[in-house]
LOLUMRO-724727 format. One record per residue (C-alpha): residue number from 1; residue in one letter; y, z, x. Coordinates in Angstrom, 3 decimals. Example, Ala and Ser with C-alpha at 12.3 -4.5 7.8 and 13.67 -1.06 7.14 Angstrom:
REM LOLUMRO-724727
     i   aa          Y          Z          X
     1    a     -4.500      7.800     12.300
     2    s     -1.060      7.140     13.670
REM end
This chain:
REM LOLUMRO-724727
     i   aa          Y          Z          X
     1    x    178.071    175.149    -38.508
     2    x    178.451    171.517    -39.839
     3    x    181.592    170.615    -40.883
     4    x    182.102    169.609    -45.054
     5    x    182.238    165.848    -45.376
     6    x    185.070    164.278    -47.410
     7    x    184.210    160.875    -46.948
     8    x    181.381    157.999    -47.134
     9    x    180.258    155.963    -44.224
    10    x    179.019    152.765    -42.923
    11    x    175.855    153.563    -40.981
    12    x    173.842    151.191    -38.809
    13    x    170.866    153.282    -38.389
    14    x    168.286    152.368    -35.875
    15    x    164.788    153.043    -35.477
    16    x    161.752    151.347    -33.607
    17    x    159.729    151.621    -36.926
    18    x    160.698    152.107    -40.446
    19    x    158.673    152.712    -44.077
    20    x    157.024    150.967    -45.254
    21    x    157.784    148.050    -42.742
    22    x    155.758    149.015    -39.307
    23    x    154.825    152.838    -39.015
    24    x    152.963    154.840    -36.149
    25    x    154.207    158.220    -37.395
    26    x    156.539    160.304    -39.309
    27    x    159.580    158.754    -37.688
    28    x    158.403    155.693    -39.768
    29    x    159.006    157.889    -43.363
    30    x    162.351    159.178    -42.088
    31    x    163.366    156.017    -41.332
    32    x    162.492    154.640    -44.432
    33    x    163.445    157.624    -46.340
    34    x    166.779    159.039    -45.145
    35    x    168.786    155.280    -45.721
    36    x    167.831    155.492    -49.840
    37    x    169.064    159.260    -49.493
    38    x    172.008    158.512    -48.008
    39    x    173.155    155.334    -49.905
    40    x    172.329    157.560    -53.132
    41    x    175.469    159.431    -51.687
    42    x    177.465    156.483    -51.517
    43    x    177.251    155.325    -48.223
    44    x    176.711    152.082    -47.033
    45    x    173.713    152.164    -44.690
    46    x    172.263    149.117    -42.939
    47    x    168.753    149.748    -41.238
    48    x    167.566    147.600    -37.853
    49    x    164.235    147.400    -36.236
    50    x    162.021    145.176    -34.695
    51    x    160.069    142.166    -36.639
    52    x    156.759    143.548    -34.819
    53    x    153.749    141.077    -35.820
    54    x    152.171    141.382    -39.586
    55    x    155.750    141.806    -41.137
    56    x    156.237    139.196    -43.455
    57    x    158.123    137.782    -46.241
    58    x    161.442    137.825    -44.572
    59    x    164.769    136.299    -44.803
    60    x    165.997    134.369    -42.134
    61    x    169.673    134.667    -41.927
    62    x    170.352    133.269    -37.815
    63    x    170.096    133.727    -34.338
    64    x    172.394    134.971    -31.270
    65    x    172.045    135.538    -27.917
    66    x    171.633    138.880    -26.241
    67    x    171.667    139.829    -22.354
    68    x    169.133    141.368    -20.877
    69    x    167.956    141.931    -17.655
    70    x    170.501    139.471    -15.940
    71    x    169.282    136.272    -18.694
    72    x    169.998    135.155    -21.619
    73    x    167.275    135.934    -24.453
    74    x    167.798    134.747    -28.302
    75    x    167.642    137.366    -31.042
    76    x    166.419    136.205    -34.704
    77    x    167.915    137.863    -37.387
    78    x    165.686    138.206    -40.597
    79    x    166.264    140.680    -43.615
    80    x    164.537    142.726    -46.512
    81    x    165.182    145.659    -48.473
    82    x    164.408    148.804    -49.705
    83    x    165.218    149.968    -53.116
    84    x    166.296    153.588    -53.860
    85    x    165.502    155.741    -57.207
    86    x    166.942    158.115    -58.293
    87    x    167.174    158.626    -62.770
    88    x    168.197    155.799    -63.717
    89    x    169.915    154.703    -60.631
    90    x    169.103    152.060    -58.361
    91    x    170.421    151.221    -54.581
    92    x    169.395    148.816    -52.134
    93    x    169.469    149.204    -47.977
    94    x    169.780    146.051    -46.417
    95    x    166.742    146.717    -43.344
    96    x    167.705    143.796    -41.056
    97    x    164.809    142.606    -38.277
    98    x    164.968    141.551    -34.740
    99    x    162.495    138.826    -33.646
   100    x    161.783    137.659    -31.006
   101    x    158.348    136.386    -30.248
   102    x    158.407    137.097    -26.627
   103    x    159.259    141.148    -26.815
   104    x    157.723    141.816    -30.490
   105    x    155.047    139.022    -31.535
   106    x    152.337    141.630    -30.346
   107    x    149.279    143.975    -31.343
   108    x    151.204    147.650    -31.971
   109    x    154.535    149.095    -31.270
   110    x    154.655    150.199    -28.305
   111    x    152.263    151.135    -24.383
   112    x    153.298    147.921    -23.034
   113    x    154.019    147.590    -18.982
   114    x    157.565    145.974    -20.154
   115    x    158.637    148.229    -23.157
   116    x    161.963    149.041    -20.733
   117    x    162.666    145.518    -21.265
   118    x    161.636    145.498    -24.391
   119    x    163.597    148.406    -26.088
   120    x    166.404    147.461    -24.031
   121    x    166.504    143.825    -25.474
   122    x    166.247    145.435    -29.444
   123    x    168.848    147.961    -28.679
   124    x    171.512    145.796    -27.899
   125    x    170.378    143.340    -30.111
   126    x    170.996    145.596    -32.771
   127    x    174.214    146.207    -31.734
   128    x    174.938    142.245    -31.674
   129    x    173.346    141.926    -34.825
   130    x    176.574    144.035    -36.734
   131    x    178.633    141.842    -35.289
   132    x    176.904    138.904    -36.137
   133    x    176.790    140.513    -39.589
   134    x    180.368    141.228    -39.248
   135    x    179.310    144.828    -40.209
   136    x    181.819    146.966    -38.654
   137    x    179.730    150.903    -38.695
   138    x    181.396    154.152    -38.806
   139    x    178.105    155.671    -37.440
   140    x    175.400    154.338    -35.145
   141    x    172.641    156.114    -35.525
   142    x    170.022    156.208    -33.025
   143    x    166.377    157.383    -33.643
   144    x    163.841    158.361    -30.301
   145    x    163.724    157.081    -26.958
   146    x    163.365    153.442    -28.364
   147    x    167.036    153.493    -29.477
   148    x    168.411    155.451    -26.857
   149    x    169.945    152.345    -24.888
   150    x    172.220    152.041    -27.972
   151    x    174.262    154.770    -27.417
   152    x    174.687    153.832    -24.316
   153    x    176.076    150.859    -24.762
   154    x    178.097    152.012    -27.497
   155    x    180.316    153.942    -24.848
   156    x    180.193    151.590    -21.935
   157    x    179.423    147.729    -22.332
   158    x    180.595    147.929    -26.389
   159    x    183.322    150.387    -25.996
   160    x    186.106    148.063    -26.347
   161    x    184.108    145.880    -28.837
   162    x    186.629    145.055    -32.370
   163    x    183.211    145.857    -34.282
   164    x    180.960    148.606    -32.910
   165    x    183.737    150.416    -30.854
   166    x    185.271    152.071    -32.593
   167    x    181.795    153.812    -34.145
   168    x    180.304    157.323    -33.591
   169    x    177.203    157.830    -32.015
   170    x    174.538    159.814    -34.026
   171    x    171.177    160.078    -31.984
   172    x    168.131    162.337    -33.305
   173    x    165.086    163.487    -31.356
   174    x    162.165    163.292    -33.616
   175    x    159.463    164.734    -30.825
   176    x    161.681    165.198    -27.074
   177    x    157.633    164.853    -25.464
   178    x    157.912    161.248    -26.389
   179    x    160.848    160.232    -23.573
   180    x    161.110    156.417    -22.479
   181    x    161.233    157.279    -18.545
   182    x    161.130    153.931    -16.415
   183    x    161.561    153.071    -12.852
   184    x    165.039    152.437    -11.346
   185    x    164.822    148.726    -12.226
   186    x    166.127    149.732    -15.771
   187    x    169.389    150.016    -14.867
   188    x    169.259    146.387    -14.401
   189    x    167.723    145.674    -17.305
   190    x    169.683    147.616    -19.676
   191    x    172.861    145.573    -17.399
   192    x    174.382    149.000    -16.578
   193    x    175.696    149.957    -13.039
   194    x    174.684    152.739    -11.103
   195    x    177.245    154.815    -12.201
   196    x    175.046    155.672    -14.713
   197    x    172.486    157.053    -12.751
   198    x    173.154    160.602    -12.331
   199    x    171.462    163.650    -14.080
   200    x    174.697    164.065    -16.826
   201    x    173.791    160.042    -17.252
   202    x    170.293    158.597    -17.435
   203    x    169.080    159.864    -14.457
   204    x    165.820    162.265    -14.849
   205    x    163.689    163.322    -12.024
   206    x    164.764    159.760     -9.885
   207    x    163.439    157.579    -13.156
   208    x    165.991    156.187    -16.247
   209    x    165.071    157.864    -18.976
   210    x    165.895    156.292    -22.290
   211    x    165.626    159.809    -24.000
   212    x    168.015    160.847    -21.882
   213    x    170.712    157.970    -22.388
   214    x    170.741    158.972    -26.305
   215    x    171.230    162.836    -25.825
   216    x    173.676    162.466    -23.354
   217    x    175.963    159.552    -24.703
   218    x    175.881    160.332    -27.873
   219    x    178.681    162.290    -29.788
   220    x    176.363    164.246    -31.396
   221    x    172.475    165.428    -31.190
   222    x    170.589    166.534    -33.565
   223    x    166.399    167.237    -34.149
   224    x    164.245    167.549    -37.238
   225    x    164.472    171.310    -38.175
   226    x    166.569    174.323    -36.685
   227    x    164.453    175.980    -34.715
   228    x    162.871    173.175    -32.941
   229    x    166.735    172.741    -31.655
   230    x    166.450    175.683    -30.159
   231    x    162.901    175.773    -28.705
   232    x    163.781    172.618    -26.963
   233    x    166.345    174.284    -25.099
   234    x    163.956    176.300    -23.136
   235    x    161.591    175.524    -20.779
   236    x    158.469    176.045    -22.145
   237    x    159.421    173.388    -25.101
   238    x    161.932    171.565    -23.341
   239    x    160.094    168.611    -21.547
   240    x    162.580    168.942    -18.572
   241    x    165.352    167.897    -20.671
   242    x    165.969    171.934    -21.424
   243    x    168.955    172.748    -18.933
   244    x    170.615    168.724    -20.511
   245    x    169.750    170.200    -23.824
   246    x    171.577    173.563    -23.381
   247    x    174.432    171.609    -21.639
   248    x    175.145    169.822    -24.818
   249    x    174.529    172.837    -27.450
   250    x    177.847    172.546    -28.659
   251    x    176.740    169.281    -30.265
   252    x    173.193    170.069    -30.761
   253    x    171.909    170.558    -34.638
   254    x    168.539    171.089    -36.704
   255    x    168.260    169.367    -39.687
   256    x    165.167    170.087    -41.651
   257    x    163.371    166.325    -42.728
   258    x    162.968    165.819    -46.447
   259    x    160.020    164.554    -48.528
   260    x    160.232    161.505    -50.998
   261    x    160.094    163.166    -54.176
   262    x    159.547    160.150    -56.249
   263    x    157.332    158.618    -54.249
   264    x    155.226    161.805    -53.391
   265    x    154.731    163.958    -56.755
   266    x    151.736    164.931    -58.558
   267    x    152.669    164.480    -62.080
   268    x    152.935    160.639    -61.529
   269    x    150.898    159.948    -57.987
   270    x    148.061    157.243    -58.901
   271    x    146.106    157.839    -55.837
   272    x    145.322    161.556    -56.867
   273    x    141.851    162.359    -58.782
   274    x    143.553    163.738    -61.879
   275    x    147.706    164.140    -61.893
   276    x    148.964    167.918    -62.562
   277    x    151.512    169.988    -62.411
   278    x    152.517    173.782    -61.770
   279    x    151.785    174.528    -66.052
   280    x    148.581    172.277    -65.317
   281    x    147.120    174.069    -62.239
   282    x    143.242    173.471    -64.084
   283    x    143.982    169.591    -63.600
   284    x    144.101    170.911    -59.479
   285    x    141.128    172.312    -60.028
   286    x    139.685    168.672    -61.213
   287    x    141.171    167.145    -57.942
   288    x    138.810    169.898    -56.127
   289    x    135.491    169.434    -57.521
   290    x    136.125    165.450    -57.034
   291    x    137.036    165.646    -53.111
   292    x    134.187    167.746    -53.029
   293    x    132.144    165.289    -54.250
   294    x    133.859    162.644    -52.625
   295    x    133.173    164.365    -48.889
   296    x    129.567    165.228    -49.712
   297    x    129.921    168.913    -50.371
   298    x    128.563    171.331    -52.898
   299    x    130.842    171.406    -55.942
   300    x    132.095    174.824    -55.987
   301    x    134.568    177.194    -56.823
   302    x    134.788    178.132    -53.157
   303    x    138.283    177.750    -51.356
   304    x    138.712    174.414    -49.500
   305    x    140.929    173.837    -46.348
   306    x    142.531    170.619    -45.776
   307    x    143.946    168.988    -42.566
   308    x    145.439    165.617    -42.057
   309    x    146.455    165.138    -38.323
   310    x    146.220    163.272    -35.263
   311    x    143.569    164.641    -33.729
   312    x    145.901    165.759    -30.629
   313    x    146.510    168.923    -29.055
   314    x    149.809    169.310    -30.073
   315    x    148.206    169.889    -34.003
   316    x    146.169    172.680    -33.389
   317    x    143.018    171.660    -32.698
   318    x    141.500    173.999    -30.013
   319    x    142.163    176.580    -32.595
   320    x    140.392    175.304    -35.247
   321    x    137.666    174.328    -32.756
   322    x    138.013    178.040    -30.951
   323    x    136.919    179.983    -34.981
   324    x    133.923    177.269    -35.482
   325    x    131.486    179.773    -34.593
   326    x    133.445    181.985    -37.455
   327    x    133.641    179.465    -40.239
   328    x    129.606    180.161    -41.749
   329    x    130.808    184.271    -42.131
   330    x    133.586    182.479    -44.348
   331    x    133.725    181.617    -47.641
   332    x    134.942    178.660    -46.936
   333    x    135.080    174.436    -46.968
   334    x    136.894    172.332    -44.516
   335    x    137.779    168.846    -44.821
   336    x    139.653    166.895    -41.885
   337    x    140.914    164.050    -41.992
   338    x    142.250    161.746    -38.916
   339    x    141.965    159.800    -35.527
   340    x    143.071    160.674    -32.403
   341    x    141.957    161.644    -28.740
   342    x    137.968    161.096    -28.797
   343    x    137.279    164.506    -27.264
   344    x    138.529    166.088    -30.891
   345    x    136.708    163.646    -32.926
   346    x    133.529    163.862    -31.307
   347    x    134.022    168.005    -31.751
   348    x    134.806    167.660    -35.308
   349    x    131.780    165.346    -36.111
   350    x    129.224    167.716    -34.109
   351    x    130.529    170.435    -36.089
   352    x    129.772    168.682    -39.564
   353    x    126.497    168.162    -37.978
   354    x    126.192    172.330    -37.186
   355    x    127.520    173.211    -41.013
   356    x    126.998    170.133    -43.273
   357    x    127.225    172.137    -46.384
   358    x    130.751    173.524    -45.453
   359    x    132.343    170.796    -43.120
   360    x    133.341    167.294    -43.681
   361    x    134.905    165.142    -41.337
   362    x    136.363    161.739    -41.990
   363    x    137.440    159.970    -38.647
   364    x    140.089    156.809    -39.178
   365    x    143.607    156.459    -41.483
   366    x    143.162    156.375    -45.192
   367    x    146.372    156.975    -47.174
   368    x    144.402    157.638    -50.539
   369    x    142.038    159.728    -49.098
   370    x    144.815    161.669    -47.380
   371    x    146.975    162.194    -50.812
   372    x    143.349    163.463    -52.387
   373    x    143.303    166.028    -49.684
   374    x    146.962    167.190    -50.367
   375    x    146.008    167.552    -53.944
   376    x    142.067    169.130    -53.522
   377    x    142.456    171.714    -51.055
   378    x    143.798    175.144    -51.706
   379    x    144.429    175.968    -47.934
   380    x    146.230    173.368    -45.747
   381    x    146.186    173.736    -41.964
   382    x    148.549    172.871    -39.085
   383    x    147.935    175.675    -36.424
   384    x    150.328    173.346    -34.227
   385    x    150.911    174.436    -30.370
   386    x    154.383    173.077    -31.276
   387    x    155.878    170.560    -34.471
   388    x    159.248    169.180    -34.679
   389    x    159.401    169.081    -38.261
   390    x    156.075    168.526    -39.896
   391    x    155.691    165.947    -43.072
   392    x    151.978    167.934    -43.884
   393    x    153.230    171.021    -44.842
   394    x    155.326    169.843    -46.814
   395    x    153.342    167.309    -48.705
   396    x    151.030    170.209    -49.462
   397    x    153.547    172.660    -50.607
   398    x    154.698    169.754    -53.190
   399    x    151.171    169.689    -54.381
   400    x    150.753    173.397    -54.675
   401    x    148.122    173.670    -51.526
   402    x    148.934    176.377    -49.594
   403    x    150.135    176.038    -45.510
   404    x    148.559    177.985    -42.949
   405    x    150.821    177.771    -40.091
   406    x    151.809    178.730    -36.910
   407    x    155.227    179.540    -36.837
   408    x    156.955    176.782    -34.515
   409    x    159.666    174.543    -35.144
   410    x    159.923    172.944    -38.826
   411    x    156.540    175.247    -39.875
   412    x    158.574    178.073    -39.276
   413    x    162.233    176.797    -41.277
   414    x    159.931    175.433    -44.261
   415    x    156.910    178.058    -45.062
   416    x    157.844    181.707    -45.803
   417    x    154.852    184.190    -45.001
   418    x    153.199    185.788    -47.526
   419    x    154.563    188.919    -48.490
   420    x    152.190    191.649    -49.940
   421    x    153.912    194.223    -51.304
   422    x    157.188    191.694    -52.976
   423    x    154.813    188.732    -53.927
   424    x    156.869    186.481    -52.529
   425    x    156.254    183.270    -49.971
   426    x    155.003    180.017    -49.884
   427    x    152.153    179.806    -47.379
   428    x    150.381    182.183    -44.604
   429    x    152.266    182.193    -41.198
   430    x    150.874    183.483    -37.692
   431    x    152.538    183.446    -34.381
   432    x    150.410    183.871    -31.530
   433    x    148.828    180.610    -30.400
   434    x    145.108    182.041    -30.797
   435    x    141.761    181.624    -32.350
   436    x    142.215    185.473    -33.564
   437    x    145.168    184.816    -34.679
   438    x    144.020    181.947    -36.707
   439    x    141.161    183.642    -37.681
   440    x    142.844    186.589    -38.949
   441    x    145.170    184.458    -40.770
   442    x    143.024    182.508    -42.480
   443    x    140.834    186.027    -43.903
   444    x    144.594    187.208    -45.292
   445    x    144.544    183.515    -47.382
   446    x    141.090    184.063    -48.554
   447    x    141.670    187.696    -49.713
   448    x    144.555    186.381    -51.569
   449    x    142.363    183.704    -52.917
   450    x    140.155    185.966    -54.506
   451    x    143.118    187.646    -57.038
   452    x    143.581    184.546    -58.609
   453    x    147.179    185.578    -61.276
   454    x    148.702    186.199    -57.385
   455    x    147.174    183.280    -56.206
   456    x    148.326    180.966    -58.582
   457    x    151.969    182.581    -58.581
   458    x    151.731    181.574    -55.276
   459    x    150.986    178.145    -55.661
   460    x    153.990    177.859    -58.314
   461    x    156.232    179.332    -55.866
   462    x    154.777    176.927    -53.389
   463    x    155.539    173.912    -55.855
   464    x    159.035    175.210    -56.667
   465    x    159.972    174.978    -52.881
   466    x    162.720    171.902    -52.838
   467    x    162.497    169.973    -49.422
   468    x    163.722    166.202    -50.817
   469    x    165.447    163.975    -49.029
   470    x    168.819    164.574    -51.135
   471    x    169.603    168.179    -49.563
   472    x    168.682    167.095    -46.450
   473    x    171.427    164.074    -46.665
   474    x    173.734    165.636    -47.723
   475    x    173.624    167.947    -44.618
   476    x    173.386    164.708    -42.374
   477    x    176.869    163.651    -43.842
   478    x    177.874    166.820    -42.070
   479    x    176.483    165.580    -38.818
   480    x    178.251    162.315    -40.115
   481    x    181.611    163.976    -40.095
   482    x    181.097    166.208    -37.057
   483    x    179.947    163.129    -34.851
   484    x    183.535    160.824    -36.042
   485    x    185.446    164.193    -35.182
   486    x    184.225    164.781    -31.815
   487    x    184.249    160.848    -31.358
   488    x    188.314    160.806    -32.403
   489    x    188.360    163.848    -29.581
   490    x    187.069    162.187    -27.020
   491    x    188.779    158.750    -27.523
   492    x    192.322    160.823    -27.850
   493    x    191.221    162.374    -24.418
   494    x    190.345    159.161    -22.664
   495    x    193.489    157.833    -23.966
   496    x    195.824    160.499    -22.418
   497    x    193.982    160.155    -19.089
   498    x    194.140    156.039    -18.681
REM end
């Protein structure tokens, strides 16, 4: 259990992209979203990422030099902000930026031959930039491979350091198969000694793995919901890290990601069809017969599945691909929605060919389109092999669409199964990862479907589910106070052995 906080803190939290800044995936919206969450609580948070190219209309406020890889590299520090809500209260997160034109002044975030280098540069640059700020953190907070250096540092080159030193070291694994593993060279790079390089350090399989320096120099670990923390202890979910994972379960927690109420909410949303709410459920209904229309299928009162993914395999889809052959005994629509690995997109277009009248496929990223989706459908599906946290089903159960999930990491903490005989739950859950199991799933929705006071009882309950980002804070001020407790430990202990 986390520990009760009794105190604010001065976070420098970092993270290689950040909302509404530079974003590849949902690390982007927790980065963006858990700072405005956290300062609501009165904490003084300070955000740092990379000035990637495209980010504009910043403030310059100086440069400083930063080692790396045995030279001397300059770090430009530019600022923004962004602004929390909350009633009628207002905070603002100082998001500082690191550019440099030689790591960042690219096309994308990340796949290049030198992102050791790279990541290595912006970690300890951000570490230089609070003490060029003169920002002295109670917590450094790492996010993903990118920022694993960090905490590194922290404890070795920075440990003595009159500004950073004294910090704790937060790092969070948003998806472990993501890892940062280099050659040897790194060690160099990163301007670390081989000391280091040993399987409780950064040593993995003979490589330096970045992933690895956060998890294991950290003072505490956490990931994005409670049972992915524990299915990444195990072999089968643990990307090799499993046995590091289990060594450190002491300090390992699951903290369930929130959802942007404000920004994501149905009553107010202006990229929705028609705006509703759980008393207005025939204003859903509107948003229905409008996506239909919008994705070329007959308007209908006929139940219509959503998905918004990367088309990966991670997300499910040699499921959904394995019950094609089902879908015309259904009474059923399906609209997709993404981009991904061309082998799934050229699948999902073939099958719009095979049922026109029942499939639609959009290939590409459209926000809009995806919020429409959220707020059409009555099904929503993430059949994920596995899922860290998941933003989707939570988006739909804010817009009353219900989830039809398999029940791995955060789809398993945040939808509750359907339950017959009580009436209660929030979305349809299966465990097995199968077409049948999919298949069978999906017939118990569409049963309910049909008894539509249950269904829409369902939907409310759905709607009335509270994932925001305030609960979820408020639990990472726990991690807060667990991570300076275990940091006051260990500096007591090196202490009485020096």
């Amino acid at each position: 259990m986390l520990p009760e906080f009794d105190e604010t803190y001065r976070v420098l939290l970092l993270s290689s992209e950040v909302a509404p800044f530079a974003k590849t995936g949902g690390l982007a919206d927790v980065a963006g979203s858990l700072p405005k969450a956290l300062a609501m609580l009165g904490n003084d948070v300070r955000v740092v990422l990379p000035r990637y190219r495209g980010i504009q209309g910043l403030r310059t406020l100086g440069d400083f030099p930063v080692w790396v890889n045995g030279r001397r590299e300059t770090a430009i520090l530019r600022q923004s902000f962004i602004r929390a809500h909350l009633s009628n209260v207002e905070r603002t997160v100082p998001v500082y930026f690191i550019d440099n034109y030689h790591y960042f002044d690219r096309d994308g975030l990340y796949g290049y031959a030198d992102d050791a280098e790279r990541f290595a540069f912006f970690s300890r640059a951000a570490l230089e930039a609070a003490r060029f700020l003169g920002f002295t953190p109670s917590i450094v907070h790492g996010n993903d491979w990118q920022t694993g250096p960090a905490l590194l540092l922290l404890k070795t080159a920075y440990a003595k350091d009159p500004v950073v030193g004294r910090s704790a070291g937060v790092f969070t694994i948003h998806n472990l198969q993501y890892q940062g593993n280099f050659d040897r060279s790194a060690l160099g790079i990163l301007g670390v000694d081989e000391t280091h390089f040993h399987p409780d350090g950064v040593e993995f399989y003979g490589q330096v793995s970045y992933m690895k320096a956060g998890i294991n120099y950290a003072d505490v670990v956490n990931t994005v919901s409670n049972t992915y923390a524990q299915e990444i202890q195990t072999p089968a979910c643990g990307h090799g890290m499993d046995g590091v994972l289990r060594r450190r379960s002491r300090d390992l927690f699951g903290i369930v990601n929130g959802l942007n109420y404000h920004e994501f909410n149905p009553a107010t949303d202006p990229r929705i069809y028609r705006q509703y709410d759980a008393d207005h459920l025939d204003a859903k209904a509107v948003n229905k017969h409008e996506l239909q229309k919008e994705m070329g299928l007959p308007v209908a009162d006929v139940p219509l599945a959503g998905m918004v993914a990367r088309l990966v395999s991670q997300k499910g889809l040699d499921l959904l691909l394995g019950v094609a052959d089902q879908l015309p005994s259904l009474r059923l629509q399906l609209v997709v929605l993404g981009t991904g690995d061309p082998h799934y997109e050229e699948a999902l277009r073939r099958l719009q060919q095979q049922l026109p009248g029942q499939v639609a496929v959009a290939i590409g990223f459209n926000t809009v389109l995806a919020q429409r989706i959220y707020a059409g459908s009555d099904l929503f599906l993430m059949p994920s092999q596995f899922e860290p946290c998941g933003l989707g089903q939570l988006l739909a159960l804010r817009y009353g669409t219900i989830p039809v999930v398999r029940a791995t990491g955060g789809l398993k903490d945040t939808v509750a199964d359907y339950d017959a005989a009580l009436g209660t739950g929030t979305g349809f859950v299966f465990q097995e990862y199968t077409p049948n199991a999919l298949l069978s799933t999906l017939r118990r929705a569409l049963e309910l479907y049909e008894r539509r006071d249950a269904w829409n009882r369902m939907v409310r309950q759905a709607m009335a589910a509270d994932f925001s980002w305030n609960r979820s804070a408020v639990e990472y001020m726990g991690l807060y106070a667990a991570a300076r407790a275990k940091a006051g430990q260990t500096g007591a202990a090196r202490a009485a052995t020096a």
